[in-house]
N, CA, C and O atoms as CSV, one atom per row, in Angstrom:
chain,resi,resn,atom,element,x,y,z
A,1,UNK,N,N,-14.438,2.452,11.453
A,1,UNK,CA,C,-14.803,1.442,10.489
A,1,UNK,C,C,-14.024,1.639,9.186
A,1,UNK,O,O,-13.630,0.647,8.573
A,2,UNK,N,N,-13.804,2.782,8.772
A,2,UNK,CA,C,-13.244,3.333,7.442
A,2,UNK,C,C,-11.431,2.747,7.930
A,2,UNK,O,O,-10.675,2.065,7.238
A,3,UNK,N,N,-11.212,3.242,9.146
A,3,UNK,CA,C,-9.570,2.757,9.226
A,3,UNK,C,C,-9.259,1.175,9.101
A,3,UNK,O,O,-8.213,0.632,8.748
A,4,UNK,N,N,-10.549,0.571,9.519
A,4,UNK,CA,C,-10.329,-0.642,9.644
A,4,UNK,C,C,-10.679,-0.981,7.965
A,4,UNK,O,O,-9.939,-1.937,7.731
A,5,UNK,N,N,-10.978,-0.857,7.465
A,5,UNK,CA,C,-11.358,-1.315,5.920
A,5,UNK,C,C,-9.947,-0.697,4.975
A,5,UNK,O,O,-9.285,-1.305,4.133
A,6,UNK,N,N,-9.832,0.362,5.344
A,6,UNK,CA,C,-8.332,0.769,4.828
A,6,UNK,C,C,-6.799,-0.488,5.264
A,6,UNK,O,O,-6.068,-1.077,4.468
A,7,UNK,N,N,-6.788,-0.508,6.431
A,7,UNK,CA,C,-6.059,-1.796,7.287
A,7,UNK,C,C,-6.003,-2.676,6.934
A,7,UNK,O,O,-4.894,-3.162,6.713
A,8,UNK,N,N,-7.453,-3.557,6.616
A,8,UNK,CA,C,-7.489,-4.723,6.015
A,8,UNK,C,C,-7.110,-4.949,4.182
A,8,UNK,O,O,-6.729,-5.976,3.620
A,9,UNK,N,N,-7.386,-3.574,3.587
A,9,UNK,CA,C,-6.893,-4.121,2.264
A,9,UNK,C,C,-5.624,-3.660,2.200
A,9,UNK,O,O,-5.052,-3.644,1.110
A,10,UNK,N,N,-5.038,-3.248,3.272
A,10,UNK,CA,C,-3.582,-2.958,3.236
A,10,UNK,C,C,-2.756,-4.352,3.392
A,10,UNK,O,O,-1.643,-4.669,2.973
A,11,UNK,N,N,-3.417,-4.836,3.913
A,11,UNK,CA,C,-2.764,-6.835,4.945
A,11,UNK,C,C,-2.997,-7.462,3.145
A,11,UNK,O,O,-2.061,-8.130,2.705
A,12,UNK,N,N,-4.276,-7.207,2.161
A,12,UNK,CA,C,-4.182,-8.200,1.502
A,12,UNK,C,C,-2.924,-7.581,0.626
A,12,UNK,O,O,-2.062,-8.297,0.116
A,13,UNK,N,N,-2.950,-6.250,0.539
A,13,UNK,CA,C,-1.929,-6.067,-0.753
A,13,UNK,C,C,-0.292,-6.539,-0.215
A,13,UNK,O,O,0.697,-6.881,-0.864
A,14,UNK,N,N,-0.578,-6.346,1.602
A,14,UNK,CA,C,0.785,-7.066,1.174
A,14,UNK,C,C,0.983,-8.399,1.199
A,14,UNK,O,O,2.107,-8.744,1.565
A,15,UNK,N,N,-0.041,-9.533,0.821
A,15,UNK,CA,C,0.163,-10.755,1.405
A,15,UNK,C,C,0.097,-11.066,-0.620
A,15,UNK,O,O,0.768,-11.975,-1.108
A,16,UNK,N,N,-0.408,-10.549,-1.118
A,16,UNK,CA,C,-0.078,-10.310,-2.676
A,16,UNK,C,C,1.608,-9.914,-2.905
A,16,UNK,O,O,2.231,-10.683,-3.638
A,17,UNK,N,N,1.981,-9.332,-2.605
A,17,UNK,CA,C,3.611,-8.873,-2.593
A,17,UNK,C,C,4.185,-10.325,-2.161
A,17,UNK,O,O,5.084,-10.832,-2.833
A,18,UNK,N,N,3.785,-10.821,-1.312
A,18,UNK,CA,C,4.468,-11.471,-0.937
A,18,UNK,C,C,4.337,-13.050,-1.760
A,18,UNK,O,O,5.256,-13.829,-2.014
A,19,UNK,N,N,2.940,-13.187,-2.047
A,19,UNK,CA,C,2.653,-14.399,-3.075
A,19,UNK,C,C,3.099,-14.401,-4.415
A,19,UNK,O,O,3.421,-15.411,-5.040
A,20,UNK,N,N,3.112,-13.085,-4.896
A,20,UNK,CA,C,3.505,-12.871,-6.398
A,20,UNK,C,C,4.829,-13.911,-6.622
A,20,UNK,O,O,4.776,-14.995,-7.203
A,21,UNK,N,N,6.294,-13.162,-5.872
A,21,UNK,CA,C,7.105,-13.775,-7.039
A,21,UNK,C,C,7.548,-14.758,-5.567
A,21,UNK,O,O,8.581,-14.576,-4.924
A,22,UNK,N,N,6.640,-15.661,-5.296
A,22,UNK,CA,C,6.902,-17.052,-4.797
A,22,UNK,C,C,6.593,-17.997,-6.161
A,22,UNK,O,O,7.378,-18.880,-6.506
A,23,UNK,N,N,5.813,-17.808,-6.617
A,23,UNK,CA,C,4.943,-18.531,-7.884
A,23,UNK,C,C,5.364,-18.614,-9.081
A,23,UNK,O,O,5.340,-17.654,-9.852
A,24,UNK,N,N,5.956,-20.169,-9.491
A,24,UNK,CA,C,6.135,-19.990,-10.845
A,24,UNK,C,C,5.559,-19.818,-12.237
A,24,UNK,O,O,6.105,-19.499,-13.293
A,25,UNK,N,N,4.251,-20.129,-11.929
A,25,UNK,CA,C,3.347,-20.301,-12.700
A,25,UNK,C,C,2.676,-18.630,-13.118
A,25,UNK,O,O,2.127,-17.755,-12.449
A,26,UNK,N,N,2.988,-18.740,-14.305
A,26,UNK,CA,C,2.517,-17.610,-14.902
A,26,UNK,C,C,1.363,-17.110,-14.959
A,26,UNK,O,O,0.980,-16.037,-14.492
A,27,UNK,N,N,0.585,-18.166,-15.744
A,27,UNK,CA,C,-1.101,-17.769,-15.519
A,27,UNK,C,C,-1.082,-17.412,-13.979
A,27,UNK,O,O,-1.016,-16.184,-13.925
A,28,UNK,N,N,-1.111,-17.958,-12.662
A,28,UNK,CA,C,-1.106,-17.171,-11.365
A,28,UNK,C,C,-0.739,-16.016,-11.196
A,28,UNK,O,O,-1.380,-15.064,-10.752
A,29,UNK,N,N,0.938,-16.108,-11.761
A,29,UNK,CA,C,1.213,-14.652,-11.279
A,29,UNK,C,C,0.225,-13.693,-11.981
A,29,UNK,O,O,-0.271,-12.632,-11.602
A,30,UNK,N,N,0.130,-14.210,-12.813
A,30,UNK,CA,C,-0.799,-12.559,-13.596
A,30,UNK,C,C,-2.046,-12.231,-12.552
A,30,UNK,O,O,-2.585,-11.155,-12.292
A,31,UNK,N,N,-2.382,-14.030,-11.880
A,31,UNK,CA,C,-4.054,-13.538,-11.882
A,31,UNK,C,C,-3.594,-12.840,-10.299
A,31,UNK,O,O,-4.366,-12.060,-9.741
A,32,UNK,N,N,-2.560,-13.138,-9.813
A,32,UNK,CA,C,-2.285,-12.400,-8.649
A,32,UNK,C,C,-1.986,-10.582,-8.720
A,32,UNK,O,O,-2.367,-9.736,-7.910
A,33,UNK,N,N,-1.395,-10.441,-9.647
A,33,UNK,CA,C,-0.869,-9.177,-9.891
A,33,UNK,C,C,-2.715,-8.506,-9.974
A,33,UNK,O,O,-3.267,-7.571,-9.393
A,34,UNK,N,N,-3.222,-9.567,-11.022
A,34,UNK,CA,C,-4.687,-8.427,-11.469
A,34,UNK,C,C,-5.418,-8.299,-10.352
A,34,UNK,O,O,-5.824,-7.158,-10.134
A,35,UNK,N,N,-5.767,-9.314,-9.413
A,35,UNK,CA,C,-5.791,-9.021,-7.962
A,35,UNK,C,C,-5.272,-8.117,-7.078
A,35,UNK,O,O,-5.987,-7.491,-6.296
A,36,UNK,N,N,-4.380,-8.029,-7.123
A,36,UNK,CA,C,-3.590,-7.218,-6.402
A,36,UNK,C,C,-4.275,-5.601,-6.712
A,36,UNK,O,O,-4.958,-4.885,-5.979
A,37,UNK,N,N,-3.661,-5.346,-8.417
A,37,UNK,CA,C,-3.849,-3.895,-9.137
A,37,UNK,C,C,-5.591,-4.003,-8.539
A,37,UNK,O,O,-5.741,-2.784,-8.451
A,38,UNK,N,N,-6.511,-4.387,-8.233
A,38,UNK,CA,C,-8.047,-4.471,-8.332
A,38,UNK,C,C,-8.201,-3.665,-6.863
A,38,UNK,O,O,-8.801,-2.591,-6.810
A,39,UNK,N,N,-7.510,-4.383,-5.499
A,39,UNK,CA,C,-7.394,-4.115,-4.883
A,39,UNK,C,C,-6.807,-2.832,-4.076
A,39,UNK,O,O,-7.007,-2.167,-3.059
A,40,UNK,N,N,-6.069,-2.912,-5.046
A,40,UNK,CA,C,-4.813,-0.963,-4.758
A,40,UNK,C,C,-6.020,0.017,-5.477
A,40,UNK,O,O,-6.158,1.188,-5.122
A,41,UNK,N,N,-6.569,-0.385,-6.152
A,41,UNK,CA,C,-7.637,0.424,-6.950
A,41,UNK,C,C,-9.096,1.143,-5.155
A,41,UNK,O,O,-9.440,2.157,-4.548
A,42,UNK,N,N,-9.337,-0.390,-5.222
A,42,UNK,CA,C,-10.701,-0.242,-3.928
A,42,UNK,C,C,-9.689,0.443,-2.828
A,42,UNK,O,O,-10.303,1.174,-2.051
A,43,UNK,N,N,-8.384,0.375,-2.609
A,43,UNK,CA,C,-7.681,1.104,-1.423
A,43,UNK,C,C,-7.867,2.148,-1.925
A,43,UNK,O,O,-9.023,2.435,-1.614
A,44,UNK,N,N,-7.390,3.067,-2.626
A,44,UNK,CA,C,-7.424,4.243,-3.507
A,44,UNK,C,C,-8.511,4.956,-3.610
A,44,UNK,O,O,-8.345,6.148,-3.352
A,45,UNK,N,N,-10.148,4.460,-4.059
A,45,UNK,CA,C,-10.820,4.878,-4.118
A,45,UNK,C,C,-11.824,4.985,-2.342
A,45,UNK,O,O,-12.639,5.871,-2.083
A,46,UNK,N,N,-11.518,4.089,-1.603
A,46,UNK,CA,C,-12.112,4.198,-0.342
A,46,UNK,C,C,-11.025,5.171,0.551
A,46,UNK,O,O,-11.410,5.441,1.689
A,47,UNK,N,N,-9.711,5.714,0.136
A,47,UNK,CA,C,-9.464,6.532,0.704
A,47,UNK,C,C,-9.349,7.542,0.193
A,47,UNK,O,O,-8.467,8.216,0.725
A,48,UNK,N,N,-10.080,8.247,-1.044
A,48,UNK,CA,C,-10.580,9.012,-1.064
A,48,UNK,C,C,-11.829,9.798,-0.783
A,48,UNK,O,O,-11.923,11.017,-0.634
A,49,UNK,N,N,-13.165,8.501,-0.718
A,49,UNK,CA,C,-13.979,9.115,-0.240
A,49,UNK,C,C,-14.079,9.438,0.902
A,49,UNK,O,O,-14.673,10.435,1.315
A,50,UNK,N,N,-13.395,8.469,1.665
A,50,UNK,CA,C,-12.981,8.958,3.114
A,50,UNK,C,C,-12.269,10.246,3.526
A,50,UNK,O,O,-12.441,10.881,4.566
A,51,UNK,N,N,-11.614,10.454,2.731
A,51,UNK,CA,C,-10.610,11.630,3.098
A,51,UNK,C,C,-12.170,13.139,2.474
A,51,UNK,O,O,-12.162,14.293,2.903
A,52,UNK,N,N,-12.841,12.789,1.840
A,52,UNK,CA,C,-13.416,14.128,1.194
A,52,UNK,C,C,-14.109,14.145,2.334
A,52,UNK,O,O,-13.994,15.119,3.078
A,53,UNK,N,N,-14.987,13.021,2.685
A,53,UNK,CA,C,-15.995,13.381,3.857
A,53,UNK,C,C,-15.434,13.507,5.300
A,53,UNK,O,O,-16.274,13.765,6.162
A,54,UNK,N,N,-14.085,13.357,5.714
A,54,UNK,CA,C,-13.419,13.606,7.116
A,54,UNK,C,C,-13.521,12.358,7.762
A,54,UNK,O,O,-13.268,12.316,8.966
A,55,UNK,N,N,-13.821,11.424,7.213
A,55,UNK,CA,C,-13.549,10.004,8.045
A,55,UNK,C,C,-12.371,9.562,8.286
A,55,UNK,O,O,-12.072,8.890,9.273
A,56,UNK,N,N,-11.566,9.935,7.336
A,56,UNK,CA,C,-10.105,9.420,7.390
A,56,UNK,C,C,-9.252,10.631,7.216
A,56,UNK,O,O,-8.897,11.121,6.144
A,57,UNK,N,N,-8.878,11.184,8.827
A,57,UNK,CA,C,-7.442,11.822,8.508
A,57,UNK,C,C,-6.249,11.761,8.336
A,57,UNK,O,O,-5.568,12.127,9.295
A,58,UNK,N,N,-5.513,11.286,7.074
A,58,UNK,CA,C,-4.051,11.383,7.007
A,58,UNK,C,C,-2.844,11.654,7.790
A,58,UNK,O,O,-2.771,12.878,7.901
A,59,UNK,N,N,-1.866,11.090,8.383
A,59,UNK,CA,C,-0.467,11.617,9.150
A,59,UNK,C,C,-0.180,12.642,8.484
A,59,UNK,O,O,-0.610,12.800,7.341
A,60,UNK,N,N,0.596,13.508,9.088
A,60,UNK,CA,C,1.258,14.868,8.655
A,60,UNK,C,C,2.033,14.486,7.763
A,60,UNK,O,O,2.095,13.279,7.531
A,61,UNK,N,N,2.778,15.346,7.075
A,61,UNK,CA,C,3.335,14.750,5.727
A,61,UNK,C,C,4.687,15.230,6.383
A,61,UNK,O,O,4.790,16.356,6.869
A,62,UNK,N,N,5.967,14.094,6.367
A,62,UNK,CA,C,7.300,14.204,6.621
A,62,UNK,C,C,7.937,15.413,6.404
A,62,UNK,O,O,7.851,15.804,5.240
A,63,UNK,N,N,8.626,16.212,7.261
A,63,UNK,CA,C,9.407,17.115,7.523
A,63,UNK,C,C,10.494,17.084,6.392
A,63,UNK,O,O,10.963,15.949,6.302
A,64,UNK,N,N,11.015,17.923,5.549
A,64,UNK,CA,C,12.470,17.824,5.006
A,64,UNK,C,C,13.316,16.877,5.970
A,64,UNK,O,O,13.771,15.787,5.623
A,65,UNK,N,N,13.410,17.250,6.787
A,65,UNK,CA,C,14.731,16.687,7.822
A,65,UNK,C,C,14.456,15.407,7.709
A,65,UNK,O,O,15.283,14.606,7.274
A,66,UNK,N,N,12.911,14.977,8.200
A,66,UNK,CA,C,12.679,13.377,8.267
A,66,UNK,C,C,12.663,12.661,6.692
A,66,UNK,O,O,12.207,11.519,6.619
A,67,UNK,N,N,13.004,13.122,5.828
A,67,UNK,CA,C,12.909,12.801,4.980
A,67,UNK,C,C,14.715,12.463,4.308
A,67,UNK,O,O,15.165,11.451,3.771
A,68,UNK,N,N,15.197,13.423,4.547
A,68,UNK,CA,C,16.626,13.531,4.619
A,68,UNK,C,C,17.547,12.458,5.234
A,68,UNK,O,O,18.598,11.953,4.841
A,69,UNK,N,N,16.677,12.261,6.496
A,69,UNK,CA,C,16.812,11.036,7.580
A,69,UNK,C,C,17.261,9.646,7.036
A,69,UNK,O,O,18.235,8.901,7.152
A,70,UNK,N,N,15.852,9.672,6.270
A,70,UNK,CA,C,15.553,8.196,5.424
A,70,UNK,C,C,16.598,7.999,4.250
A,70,UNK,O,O,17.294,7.002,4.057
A,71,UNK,N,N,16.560,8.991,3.622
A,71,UNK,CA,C,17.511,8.976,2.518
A,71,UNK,C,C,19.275,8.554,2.873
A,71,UNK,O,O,19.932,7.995,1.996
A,72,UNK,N,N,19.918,8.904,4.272
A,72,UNK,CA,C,20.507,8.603,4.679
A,72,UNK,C,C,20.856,7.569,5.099
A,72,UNK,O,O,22.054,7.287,5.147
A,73,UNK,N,N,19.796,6.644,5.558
A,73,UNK,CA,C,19.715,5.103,6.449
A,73,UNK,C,C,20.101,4.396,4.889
A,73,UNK,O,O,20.996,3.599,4.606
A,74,UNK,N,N,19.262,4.901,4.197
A,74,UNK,CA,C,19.191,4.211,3.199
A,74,UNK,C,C,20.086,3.576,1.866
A,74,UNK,O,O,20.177,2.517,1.244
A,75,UNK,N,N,20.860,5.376,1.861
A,75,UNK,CA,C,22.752,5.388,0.950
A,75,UNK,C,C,23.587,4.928,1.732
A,75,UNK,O,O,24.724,4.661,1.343
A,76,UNK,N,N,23.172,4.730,3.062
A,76,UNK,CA,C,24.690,3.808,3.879
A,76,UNK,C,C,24.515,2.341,3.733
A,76,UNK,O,O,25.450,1.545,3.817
A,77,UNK,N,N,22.711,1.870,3.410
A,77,UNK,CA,C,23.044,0.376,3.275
A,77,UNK,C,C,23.228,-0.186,1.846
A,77,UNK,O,O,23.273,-1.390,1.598
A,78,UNK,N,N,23.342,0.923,0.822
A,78,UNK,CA,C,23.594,0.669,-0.439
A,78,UNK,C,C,24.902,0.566,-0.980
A,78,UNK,O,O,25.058,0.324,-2.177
């Protein structure tokens, strides 16, 4: 239940990314952005309580190498 509530405000923040700079209208963008920041907030704080009580375990954290990896894909398409 906790992954799925993590999941779902992951879909809105990015459907916010993606509405922001479609919009010319200023008053929107803001009220989208404050939406957005409101939301990264409730992600943030529901995966922390999750993570204290063991509901939500985290992926392993990237290897040097895999990390090295990325950095690579990344200076060749720059």
């Amino acid at each position: 239940m906790v992954t799925d509530s993590l999941e779902s405000i992951n879909a809105e923040l990015s459907k916010f990314g993606e509405m922001i700079p479609q919009t010319d209208n200023k008053q929107l963008k803001q009220t989208l952005k404050t939406f957005r920041n409101n939301c990264e907030t409730s992600q943030e704080e529901l995966y922390e309580i999750a993570r204290s009580k063991n509901y939500y375990v985290p992926a392993q954290k990237a290897t040097n190498e895999e990390i090295q990896n990325v950095k690579e894909i990344f200076a060749v398409g720059a």
